[in-house]
Backbone bond lengths (Angstrom), bond angles and torsions (degrees), N, CA, C in turn:
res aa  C-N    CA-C-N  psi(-1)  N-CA   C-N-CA  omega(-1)  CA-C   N-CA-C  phi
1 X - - - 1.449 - - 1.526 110.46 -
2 X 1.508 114.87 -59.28 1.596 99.67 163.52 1.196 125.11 -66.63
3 X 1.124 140.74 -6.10 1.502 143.76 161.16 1.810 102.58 -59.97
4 X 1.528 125.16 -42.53 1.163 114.99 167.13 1.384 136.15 -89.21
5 X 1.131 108.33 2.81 1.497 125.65 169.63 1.371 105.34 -97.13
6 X 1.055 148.22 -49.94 1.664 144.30 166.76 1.328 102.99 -49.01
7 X 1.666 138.41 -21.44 1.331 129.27 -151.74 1.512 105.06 -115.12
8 X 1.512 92.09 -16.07 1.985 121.29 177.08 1.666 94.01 -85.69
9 X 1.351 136.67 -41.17 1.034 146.13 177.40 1.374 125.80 -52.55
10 X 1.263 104.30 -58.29 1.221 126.94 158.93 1.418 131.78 -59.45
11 X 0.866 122.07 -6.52 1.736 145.93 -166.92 1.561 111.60 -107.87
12 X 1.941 97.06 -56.30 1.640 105.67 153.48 1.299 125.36 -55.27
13 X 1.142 134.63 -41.69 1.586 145.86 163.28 1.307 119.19 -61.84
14 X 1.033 110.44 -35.42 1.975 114.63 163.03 1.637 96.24 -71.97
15 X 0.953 142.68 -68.44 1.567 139.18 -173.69 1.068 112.37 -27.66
16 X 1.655 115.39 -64.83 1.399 132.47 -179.75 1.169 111.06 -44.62
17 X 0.970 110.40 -95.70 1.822 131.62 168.59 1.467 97.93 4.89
18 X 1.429 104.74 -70.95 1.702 119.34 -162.14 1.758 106.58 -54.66
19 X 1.449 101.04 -61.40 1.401 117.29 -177.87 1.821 109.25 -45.66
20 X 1.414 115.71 -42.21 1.374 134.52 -164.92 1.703 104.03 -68.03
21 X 1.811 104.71 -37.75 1.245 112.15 -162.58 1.790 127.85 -110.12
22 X 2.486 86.99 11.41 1.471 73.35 171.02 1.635 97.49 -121.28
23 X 1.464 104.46 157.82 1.404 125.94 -162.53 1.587 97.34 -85.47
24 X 1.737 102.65 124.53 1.516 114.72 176.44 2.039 93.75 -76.22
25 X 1.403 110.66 137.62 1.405 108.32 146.30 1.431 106.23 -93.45
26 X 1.343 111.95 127.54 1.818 120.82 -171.95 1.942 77.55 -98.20
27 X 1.925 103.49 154.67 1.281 109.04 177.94 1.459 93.52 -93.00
28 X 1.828 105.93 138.77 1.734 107.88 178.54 1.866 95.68 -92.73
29 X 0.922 82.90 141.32 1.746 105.88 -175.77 1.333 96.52 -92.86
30 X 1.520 109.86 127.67 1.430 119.21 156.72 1.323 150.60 -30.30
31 X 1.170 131.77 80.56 1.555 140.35 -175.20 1.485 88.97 -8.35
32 X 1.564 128.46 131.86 1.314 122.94 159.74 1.501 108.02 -121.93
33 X 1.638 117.01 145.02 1.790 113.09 -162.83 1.337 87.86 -146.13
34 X 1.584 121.39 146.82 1.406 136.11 162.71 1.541 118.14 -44.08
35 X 1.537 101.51 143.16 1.071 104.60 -179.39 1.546 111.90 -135.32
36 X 1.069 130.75 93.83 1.336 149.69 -163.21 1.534 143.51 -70.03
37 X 1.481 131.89 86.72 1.164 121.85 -160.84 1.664 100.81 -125.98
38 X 1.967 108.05 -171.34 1.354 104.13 163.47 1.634 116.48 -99.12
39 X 1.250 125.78 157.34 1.173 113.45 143.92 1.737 126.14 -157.87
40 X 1.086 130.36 146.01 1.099 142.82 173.06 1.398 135.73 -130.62
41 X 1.636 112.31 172.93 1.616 118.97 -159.64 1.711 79.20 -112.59
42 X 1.883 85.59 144.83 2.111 85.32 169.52 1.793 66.22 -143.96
43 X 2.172 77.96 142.65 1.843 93.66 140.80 1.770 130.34 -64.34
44 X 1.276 102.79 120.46 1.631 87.57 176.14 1.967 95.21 -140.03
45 X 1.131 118.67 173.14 1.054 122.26 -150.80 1.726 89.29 -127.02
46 X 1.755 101.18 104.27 1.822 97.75 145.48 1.544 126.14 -89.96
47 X 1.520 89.26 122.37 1.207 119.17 -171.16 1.193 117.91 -74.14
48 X 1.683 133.76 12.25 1.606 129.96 174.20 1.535 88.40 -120.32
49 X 1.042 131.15 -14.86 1.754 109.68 151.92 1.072 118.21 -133.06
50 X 1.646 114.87 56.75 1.714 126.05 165.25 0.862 100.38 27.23
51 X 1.440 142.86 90.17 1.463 148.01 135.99 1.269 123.09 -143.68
52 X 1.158 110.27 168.16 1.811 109.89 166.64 0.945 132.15 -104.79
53 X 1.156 127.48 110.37 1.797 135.05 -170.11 1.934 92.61 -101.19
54 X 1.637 89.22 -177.80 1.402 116.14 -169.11 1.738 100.64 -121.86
55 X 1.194 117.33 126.80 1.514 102.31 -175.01 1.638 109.78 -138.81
56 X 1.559 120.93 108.79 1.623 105.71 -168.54 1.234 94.50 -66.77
57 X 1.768 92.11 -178.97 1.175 144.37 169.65 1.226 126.10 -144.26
58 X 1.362 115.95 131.99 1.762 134.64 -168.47 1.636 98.16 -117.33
59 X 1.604 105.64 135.27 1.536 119.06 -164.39 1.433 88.42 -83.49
60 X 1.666 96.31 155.65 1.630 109.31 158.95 1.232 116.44 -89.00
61 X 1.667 156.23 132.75 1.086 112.54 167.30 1.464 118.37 -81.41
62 X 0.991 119.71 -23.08 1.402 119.67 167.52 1.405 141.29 -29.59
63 X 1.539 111.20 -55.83 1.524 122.19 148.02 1.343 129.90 -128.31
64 X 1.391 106.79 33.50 1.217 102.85 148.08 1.784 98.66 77.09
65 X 0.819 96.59 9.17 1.926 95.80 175.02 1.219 126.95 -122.13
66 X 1.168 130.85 123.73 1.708 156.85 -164.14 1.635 80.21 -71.62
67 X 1.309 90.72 118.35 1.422 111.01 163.13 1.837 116.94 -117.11
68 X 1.522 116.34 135.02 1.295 121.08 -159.10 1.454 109.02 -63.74
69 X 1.205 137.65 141.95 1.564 129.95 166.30 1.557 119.67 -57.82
70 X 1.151 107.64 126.89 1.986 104.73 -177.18 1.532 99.57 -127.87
71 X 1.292 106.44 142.13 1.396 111.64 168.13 1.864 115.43 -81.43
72 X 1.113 112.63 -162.64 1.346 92.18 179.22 1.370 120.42 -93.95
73 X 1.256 135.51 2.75 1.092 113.16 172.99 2.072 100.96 -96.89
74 X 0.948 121.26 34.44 1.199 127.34 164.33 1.656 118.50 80.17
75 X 1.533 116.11 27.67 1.493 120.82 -152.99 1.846 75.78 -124.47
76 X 1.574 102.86 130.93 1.360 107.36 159.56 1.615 133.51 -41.37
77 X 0.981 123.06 156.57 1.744 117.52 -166.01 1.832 88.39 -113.35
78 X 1.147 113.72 136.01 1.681 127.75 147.72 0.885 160.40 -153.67
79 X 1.053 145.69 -129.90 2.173 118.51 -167.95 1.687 87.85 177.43
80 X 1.378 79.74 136.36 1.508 110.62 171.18 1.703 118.06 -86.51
81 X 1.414 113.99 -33.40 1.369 118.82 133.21 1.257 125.12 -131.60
82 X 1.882 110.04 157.70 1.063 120.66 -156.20 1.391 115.91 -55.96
83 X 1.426 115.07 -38.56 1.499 125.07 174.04 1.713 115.65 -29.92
84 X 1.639 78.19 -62.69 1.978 78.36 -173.57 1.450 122.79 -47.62
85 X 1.366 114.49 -18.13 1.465 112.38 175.89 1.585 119.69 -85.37
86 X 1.774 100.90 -4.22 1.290 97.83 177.33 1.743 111.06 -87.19
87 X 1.696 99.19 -28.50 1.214 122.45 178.06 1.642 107.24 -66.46
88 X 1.305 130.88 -33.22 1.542 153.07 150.22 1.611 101.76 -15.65
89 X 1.402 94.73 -91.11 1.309 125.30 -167.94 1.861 119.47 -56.46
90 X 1.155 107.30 -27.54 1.393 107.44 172.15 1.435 98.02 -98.61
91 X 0.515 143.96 29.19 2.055 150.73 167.21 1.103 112.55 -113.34
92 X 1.887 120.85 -14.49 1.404 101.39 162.28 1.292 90.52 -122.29
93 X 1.453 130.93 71.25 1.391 136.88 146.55 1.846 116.67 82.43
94 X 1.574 106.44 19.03 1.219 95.04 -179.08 1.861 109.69 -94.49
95 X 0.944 129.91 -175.02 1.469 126.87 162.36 1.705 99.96 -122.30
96 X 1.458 114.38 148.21 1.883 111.77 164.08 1.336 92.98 -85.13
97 X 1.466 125.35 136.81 1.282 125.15 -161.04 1.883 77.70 -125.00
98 X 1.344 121.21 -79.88 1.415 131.93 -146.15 1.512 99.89 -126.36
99 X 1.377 99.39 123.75 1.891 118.11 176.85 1.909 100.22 -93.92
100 X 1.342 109.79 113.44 1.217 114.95 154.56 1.322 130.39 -59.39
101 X 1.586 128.61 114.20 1.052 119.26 176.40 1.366 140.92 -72.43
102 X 1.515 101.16 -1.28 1.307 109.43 -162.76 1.558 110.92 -88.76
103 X 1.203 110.41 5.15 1.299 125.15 -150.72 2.147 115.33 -144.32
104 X 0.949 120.85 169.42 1.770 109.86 -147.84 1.869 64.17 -86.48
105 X 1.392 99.91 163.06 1.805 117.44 -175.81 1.412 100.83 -78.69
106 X 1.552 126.80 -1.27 1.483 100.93 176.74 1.553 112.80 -103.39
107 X 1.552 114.23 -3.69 1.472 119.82 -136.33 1.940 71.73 -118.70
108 X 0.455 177.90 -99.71 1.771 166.95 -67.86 1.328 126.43 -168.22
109 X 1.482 105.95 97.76 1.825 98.51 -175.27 1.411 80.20 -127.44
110 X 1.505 98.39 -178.02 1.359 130.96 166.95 1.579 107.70 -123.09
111 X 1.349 106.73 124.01 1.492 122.62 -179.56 0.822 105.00 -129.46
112 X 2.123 118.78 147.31 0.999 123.05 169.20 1.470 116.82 -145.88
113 X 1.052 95.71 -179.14 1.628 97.73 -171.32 1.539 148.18 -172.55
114 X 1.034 128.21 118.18 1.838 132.71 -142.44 1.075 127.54 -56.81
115 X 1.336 111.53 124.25 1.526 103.40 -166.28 1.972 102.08 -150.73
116 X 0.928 116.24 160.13 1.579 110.00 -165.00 1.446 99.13 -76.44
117 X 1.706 98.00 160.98 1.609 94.09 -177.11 1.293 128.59 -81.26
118 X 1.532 107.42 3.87 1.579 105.67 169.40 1.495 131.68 -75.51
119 X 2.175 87.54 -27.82 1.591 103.04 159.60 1.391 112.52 -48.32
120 X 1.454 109.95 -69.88 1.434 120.44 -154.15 1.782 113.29 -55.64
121 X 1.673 100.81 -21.90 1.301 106.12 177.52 1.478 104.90 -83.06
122 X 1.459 151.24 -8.39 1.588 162.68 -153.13 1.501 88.51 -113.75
123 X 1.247 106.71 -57.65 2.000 92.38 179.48 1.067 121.63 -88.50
124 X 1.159 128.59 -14.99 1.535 137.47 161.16 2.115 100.22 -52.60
125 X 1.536 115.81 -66.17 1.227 115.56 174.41 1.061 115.32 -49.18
126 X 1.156 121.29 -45.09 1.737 122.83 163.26 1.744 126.40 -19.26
127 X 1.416 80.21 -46.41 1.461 90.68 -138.40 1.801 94.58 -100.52
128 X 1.091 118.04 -46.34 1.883 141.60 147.87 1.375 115.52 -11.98
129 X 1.737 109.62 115.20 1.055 104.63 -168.68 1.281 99.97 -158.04
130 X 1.857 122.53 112.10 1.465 124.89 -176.51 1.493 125.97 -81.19
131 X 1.295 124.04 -173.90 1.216 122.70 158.37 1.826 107.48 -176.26
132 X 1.474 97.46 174.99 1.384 83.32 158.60 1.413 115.87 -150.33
133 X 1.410 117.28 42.85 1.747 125.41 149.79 1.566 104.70 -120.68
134 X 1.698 101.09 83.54 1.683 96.14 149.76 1.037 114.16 -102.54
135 X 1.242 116.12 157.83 1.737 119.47 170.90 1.960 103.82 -127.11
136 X 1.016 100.24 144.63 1.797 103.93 160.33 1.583 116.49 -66.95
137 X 1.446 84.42 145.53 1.805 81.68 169.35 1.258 98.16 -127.21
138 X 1.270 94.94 153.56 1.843 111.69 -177.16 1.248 104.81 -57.09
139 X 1.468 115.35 145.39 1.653 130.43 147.24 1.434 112.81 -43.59
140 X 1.042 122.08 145.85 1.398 119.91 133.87 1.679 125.98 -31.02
141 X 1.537 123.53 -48.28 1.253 110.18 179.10 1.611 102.76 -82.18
142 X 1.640 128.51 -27.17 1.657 107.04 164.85 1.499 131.54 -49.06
143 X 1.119 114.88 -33.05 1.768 150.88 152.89 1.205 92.34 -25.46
144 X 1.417 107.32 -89.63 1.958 111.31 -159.90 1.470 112.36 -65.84
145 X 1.795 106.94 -39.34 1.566 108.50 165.71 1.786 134.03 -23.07
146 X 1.976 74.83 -68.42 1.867 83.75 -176.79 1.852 119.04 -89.60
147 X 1.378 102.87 5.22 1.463 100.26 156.60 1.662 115.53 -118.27
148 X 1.461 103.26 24.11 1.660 108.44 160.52 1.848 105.59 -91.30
149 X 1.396 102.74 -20.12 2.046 105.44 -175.97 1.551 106.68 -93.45
């Protein structure tokens, strides 16, 4: 009987040992970093059932133009209230990060949203564009300045 318990012992101690001494590779997860655009809700009016809906828009950064939300078969997306499009928009992974003030609080945010940094570096190149004749343009208060002298 102790001849099979020392040999059961030994068997547990080989397990251990082994288990103790092989190295897990854990999978490293992708650095994930913000990715930053505009978007907003406008009233616009569908016109095959006379009413007024709410319909976002997600910025380009490229030119700067609010492009309409489409589902996939290519038919505009909209809301009966404005909310739901906020409720919309964070359902396919955006966050409301920043409310523009310049603008009514439903119609202009800044949203963003996670994406790995090799993405963010692919639309960043995208979007990147050099030169070498910039010039400044006046403020508004350089404006009133040099036609106040």
């Amino acid at each position: 009987m102790k001849k099979i318990l020392i040999i059961m012992a030994l068997a547990t101690m080989t397990i251990v040992v082994n288990a103790q001494n092989k190295v897990t590779s854990a999978k490293v997860a992708p650095e994930m970093v913000y990715y930053y655009t505009s978007f907003n809700v406008v009233r616009m009016r569908e016109t095959s059932k006379g009413k007024d809906v709410y319909v976002p828009s997600i910025g380009d950064n490229k030119t700067m133009q609010m492009n309409l939300c489409k589902d996939s078969e290519g038919k505009i997306i909209y809301f009966n209230v404005p909310l739901n499009a906020f409720n919309w928009i964070t359902s396919q992974g955006w966050e409301l990060w920043n409310h523009d003030d310049n603008y009514n609080a439903i119609q202009r945010w800044v949203i963003r949203k996670k994406v790995t940094k090799e993405e963010l570096n692919r639309l960043i190149k995208e979007d990147l564009e050099t030169s070498n004749s910039i010039e400044s343009i006046p403020s508004a208060v350089d404006e009133l300045r040099s036609r106040m002298k």
